[in-house]
MIPA-189815 format. One record per residue (C-alpha): residue number from 1; residue in one letter; z, x, y. Coordinates in steps of 0.2 Angstrom, whole numbers, plus 5000, padded with zeros to 4 digits. Example, Ala and Ser with C-alpha at 12.3 -4.5 7.8 and 13.67 -1.06 7.14 Angstrom:
2
+-----+---------+------+------+------+
! num ! residuo !    z !    x !    y !
+-----+---------+------+------+------+
!   1 !       a ! 5039 ! 5062 ! 4978 !
!   2 !       s ! 5036 ! 5068 ! 4995 !
+-----+---------+------+------+------+
// end
This chain:
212
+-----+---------+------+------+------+
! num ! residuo !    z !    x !    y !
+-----+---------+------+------+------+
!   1 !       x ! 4681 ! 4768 ! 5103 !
!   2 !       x ! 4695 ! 4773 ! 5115 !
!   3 !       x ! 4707 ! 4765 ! 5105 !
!   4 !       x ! 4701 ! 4776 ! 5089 !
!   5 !       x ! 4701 ! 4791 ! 5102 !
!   6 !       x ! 4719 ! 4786 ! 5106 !
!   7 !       x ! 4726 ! 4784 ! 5088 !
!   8 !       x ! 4718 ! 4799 ! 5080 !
!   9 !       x ! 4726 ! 4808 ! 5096 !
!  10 !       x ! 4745 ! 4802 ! 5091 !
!  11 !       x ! 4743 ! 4805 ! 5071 !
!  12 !       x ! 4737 ! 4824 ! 5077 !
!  13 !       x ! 4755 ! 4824 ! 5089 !
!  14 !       x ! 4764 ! 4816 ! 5076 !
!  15 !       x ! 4758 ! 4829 ! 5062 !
!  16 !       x ! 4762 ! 4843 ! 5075 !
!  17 !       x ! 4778 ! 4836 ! 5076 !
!  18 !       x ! 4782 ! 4836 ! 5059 !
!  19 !       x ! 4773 ! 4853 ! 5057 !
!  20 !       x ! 4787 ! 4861 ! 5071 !
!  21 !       x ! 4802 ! 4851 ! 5066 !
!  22 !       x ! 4800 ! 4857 ! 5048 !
!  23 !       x ! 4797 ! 4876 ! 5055 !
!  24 !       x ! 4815 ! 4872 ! 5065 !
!  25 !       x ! 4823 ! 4863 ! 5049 !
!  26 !       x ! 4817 ! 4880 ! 5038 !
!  27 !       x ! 4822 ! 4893 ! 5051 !
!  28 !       x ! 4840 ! 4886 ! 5055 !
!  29 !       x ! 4844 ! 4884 ! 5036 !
!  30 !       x ! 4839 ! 4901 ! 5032 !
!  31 !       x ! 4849 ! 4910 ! 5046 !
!  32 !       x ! 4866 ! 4898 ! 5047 !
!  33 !       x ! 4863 ! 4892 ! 5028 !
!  34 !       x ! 4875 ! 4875 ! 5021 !
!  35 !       x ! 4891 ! 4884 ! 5015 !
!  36 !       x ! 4896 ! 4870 ! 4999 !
!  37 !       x ! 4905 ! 4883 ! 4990 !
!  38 !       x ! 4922 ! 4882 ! 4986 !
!  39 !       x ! 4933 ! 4896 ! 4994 !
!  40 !       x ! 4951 ! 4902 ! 4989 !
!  41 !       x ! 4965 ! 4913 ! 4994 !
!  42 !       x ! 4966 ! 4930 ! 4990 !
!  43 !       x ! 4979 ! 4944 ! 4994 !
!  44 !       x ! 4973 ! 4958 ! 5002 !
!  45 !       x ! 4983 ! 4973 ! 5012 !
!  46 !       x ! 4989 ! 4972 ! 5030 !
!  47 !       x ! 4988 ! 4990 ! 5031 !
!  48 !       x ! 4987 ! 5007 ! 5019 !
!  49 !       x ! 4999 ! 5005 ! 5006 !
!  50 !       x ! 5006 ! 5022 ! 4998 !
!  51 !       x ! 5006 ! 5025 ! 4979 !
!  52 !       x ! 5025 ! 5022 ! 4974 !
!  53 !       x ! 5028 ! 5007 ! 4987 !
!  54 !       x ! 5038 ! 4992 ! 4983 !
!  55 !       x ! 5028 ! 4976 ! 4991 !
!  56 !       x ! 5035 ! 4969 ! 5005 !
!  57 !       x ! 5029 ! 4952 ! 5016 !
!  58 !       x ! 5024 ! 4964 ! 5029 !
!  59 !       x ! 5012 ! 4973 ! 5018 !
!  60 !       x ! 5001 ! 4960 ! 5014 !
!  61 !       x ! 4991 ! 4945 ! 5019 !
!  62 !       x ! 4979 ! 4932 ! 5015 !
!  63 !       x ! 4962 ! 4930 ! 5016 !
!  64 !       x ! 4950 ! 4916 ! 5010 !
!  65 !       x ! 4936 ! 4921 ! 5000 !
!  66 !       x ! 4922 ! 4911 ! 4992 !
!  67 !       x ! 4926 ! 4907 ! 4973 !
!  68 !       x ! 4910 ! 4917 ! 4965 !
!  69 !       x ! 4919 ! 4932 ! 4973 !
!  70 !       x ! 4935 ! 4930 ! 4967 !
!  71 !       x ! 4938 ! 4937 ! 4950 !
!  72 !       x ! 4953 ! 4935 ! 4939 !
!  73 !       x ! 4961 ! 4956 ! 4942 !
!  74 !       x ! 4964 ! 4948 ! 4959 !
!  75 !       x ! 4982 ! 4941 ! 4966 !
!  76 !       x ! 4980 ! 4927 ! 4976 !
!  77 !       x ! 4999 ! 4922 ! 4976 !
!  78 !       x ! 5009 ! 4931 ! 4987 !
!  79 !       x ! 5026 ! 4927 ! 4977 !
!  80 !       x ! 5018 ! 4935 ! 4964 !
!  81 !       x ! 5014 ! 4953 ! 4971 !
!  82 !       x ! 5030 ! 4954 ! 4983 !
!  83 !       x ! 5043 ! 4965 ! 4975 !
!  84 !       x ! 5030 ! 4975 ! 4964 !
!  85 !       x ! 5025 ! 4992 ! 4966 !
!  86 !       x ! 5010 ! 4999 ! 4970 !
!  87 !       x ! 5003 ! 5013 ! 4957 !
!  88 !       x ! 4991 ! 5019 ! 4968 !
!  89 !       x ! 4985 ! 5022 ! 4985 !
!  90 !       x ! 4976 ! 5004 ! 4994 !
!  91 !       x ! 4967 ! 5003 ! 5009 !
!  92 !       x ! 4969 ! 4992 ! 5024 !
!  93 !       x ! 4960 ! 4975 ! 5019 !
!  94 !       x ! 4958 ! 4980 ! 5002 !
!  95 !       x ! 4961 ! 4967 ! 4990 !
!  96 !       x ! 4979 ! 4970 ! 4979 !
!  97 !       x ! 4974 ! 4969 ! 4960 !
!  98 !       x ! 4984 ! 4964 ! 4945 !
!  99 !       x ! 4983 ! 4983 ! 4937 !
! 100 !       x ! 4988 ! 4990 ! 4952 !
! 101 !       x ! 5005 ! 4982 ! 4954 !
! 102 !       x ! 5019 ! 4987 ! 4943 !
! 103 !       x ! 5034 ! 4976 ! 4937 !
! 104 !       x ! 5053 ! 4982 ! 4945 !
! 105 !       x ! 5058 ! 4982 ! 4923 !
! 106 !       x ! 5044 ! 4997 ! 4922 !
! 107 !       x ! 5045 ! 5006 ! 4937 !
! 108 !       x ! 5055 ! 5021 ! 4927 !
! 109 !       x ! 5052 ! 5029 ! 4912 !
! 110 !       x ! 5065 ! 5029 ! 4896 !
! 111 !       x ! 5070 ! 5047 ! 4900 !
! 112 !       x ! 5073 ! 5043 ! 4918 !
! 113 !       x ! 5090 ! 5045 ! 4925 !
! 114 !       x ! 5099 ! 5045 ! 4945 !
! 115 !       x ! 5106 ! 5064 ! 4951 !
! 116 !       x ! 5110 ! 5066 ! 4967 !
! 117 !       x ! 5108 ! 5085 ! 4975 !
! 118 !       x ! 5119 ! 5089 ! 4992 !
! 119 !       x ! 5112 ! 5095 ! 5008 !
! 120 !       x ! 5118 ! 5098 ! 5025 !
! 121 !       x ! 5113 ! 5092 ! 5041 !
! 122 !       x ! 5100 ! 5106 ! 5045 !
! 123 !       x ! 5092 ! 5104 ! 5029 !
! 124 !       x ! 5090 ! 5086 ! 5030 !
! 125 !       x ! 5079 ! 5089 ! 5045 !
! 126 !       x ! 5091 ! 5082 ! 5058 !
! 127 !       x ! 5090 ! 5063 ! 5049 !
! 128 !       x ! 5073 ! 5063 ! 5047 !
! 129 !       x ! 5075 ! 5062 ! 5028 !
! 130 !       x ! 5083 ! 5046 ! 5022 !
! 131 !       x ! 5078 ! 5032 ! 5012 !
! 132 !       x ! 5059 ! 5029 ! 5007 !
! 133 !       x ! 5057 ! 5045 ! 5012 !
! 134 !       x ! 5044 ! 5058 ! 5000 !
! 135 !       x ! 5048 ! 5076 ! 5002 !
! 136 !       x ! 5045 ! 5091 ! 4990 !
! 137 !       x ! 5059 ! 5100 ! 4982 !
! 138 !       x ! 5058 ! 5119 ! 4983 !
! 139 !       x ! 5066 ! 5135 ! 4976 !
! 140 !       x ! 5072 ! 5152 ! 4985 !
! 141 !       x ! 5077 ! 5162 ! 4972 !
! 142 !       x ! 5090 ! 5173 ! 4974 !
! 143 !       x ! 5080 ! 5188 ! 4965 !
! 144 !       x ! 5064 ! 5186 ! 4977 !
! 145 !       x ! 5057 ! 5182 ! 4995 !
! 146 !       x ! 5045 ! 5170 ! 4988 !
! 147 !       x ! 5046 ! 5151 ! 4989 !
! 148 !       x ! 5043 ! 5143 ! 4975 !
! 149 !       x ! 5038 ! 5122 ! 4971 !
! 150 !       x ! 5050 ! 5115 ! 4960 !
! 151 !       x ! 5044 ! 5097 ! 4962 !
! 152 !       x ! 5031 ! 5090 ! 4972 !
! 153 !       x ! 5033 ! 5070 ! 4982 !
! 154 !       x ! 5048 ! 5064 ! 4975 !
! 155 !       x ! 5055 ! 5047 ! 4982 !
! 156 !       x ! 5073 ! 5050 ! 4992 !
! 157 !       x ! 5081 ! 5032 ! 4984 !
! 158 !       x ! 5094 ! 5034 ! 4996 !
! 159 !       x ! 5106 ! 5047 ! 5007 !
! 160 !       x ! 5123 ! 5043 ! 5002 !
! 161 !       x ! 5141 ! 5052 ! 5010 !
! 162 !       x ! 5153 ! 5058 ! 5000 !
! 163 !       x ! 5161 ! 5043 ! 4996 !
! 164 !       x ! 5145 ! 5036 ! 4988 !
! 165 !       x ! 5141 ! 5025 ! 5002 !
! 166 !       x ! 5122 ! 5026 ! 5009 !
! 167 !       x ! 5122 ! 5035 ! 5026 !
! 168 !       x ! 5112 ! 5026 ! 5040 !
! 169 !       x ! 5104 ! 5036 ! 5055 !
! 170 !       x ! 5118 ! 5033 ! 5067 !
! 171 !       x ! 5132 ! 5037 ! 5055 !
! 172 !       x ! 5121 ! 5051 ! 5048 !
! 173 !       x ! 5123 ! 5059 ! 5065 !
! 174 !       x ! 5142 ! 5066 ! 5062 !
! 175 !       x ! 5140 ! 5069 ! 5044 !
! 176 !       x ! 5136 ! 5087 ! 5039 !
! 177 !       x ! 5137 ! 5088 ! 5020 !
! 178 !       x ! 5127 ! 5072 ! 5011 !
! 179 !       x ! 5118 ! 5068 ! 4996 !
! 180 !       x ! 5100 ! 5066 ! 4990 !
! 181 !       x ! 5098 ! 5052 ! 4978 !
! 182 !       x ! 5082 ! 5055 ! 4966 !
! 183 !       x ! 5078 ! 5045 ! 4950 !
! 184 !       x ! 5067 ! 5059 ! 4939 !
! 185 !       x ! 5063 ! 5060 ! 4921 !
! 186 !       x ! 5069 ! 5074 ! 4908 !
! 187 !       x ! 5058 ! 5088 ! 4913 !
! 188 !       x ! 5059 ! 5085 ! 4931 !
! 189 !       x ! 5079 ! 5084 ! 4933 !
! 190 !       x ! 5078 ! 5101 ! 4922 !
! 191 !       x ! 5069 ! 5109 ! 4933 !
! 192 !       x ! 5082 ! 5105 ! 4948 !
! 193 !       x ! 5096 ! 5111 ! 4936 !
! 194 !       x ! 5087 ! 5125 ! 4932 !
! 195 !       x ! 5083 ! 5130 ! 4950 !
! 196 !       x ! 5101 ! 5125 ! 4955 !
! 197 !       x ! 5106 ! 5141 ! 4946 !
! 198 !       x ! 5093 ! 5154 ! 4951 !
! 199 !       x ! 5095 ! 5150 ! 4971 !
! 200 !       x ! 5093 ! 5140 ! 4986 !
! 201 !       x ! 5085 ! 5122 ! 4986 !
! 202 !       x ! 5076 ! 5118 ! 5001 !
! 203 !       x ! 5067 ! 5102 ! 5005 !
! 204 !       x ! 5050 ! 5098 ! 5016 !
! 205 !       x ! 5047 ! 5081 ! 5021 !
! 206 !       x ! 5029 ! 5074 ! 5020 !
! 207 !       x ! 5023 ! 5070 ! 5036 !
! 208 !       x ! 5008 ! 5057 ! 5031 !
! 209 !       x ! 5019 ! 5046 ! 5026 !
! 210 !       x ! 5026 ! 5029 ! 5034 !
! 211 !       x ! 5045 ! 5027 ! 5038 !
! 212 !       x ! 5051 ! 5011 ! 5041 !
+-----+---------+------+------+------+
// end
């Protein structure tokens, strides 16, 4: 009799047992769940990336991602995205996409061409606008008070000296006369000619923008 006693009491621990561990097994599967799935790279930006900029290794890096979330708009080959520019604005940690990116051969327009427009040292913001930099161009006619916008965020290519050779910050310092260079379409370089004649161009540099 004791021994039945005895028996019956282990099979009732053992089924307890069972009864807990399989409670444990199904709780710690369901919270920290087998992760079997494949993950790959993808590229993804260091930090907010303006419309307009040419990708550079310090603008992007790379995360891993599980396959089923990776979809085939996505870079995931750094090679293949440095050099490009950016259409439109991308967050930090926002992943860079294939329509997003434009190839240097289509960067311009057909009806896009290089003029360069002078300014002096006071209108050039004491250096503050030089390469990379955005501004908008602006008109003070002659005939009013009123300023006018000629063109809105244009890209400064580059600040070049009268010799044609680009202008650094430290050489910039003793140069009072330089020029803007700008690469604009047909109706956007006619509106500078146009505004060249009727007055004075000045120049305002956007503020939100990140200078290397």
């Amino acid at each position: 009799m004791k021994k039945r006693i005895i028996i019956k009491t282990m099979l009732i621990c053992i089924g307890i047992f069972l009864i807990l561990d399989t409670l444990i097994l199904t709780y710690t599967f369901k919270k920290y769940p087998l992760d079997l799935e494949e993950y790959i790279p993808a590229i993804i930006a260091a930090s907010d990336i303006q419309p307009g900029t040419v990708i550079e290794p310090k603008h992007i890096r790379t995360k891993l991602i599980q396959y089923s979330a990776f979809n085939q708009s996505m870079e995931k080959d750094a090679n293949m995205v440095i050099g490009k520019k950016v259409s439109r604005a991308i967050g930090r940690n926002d992943y860079l996409r294939k329509p997003d990116l434009i190839e240097r051969d289509d960067w311009y327009s057909s009806d896009a061409r290089i003029i360069t427009v002078p300014v002096n040292i006071e209108e050039r913001l004491a250096n503050l606008i030089k390469r990379g930099s955005y501004i908008d161009i602006r008109i003070k006619r002659e005939s009013s008070q009123m300023v006018e916008t000629a063109l809105k965020k244009v890209r400064v290519e580059d600040v070049l000296d009268e010799n044609g050779n680009p202008i650094d910050a430290k050489a910039g310092v003793n140069s009072r006369t330089a020029y803007l260079k700008l690469i604009l379409g047909e109706a956007e370089r006619q509106k500078i000619y146009t505004s060249l004649t009727e007055g004075k161009l000045i120049y305002e540099l956007y503020c939100d923008e990140n200078q290397d």
